[in-house]
C-alpha positions in Angstrom: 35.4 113.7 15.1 36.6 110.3 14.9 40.1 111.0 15.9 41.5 110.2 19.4 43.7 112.3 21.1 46.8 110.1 22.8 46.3 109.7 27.0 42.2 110.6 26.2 39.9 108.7 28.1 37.3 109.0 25.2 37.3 106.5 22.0 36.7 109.9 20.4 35.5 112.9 19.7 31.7 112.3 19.7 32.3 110.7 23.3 33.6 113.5 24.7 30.8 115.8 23.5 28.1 113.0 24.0 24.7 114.8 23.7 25.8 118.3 24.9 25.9 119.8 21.5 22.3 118.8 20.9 21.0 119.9 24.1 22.1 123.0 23.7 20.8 123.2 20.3 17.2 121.7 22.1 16.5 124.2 24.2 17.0 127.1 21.8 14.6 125.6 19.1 12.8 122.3 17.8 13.7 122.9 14.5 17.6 122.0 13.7 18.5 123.2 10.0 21.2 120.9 9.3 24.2 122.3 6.8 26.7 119.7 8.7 28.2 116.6 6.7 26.7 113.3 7.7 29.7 112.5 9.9 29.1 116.0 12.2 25.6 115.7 11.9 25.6 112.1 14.1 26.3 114.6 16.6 22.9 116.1 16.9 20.9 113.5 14.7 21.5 110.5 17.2 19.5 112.4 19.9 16.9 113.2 18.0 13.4 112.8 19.6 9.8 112.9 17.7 8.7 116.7 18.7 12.2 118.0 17.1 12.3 118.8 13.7 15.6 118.0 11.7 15.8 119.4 7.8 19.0 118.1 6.2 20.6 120.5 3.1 21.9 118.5 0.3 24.9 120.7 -1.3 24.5 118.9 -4.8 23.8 118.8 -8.3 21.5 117.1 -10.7 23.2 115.2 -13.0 21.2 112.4 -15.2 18.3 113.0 -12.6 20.4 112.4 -9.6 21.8 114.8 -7.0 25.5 114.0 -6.9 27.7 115.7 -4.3 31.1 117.0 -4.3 32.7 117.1 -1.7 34.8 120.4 -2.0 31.5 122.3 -3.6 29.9 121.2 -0.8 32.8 122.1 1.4 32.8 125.5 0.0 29.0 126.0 0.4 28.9 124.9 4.2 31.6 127.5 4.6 29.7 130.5 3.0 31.6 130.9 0.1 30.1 134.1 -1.9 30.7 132.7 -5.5 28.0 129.3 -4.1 25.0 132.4 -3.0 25.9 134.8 -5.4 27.3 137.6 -3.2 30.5 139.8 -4.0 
């Protein structure tokens, strides 16, 4: 999302979608489940107003009484692996 596309007249990615992606996500519910990493998640989070509801999923494990993250397990379980829910 940080990336800029040569000749664009956006610094990025996240100017060219501004707040669009939220709205739409607005005006189907007030209550945003977020499985996104914290860099796609600015996308939404930064409009956020007090009478929407924004629960954040931590793909993690517990390790010395601390959730550490991977990155590719957490990859993997944003995507839907089957092995991460247990499916076949």
């Amino acid at each position: 999302m940080q990336a800029r596309p040569r000749g664009w007249k956006y610094k990025s990615m996240y100017g060219f979608w501004a707040d669009h992606i939220a709205k739409y996500l607005f005006a189907e519910s007030r209550c945003i489940i977020n499985l996104a990493s914290v860099e796609y998640s600015q996308c939404v989070s930064k409009y956020l107003t007090e009478d929407i509801s924004f629960i954040t999923c931590v793909f993690g494990e517990l390790i010395d009484g601390r959730v550490k993250q991977k990155g590719t397990l957490a990859k993997m379980a944003r995507g839907g692996d089957g092995k991460i829910y247990g499916r076949k």
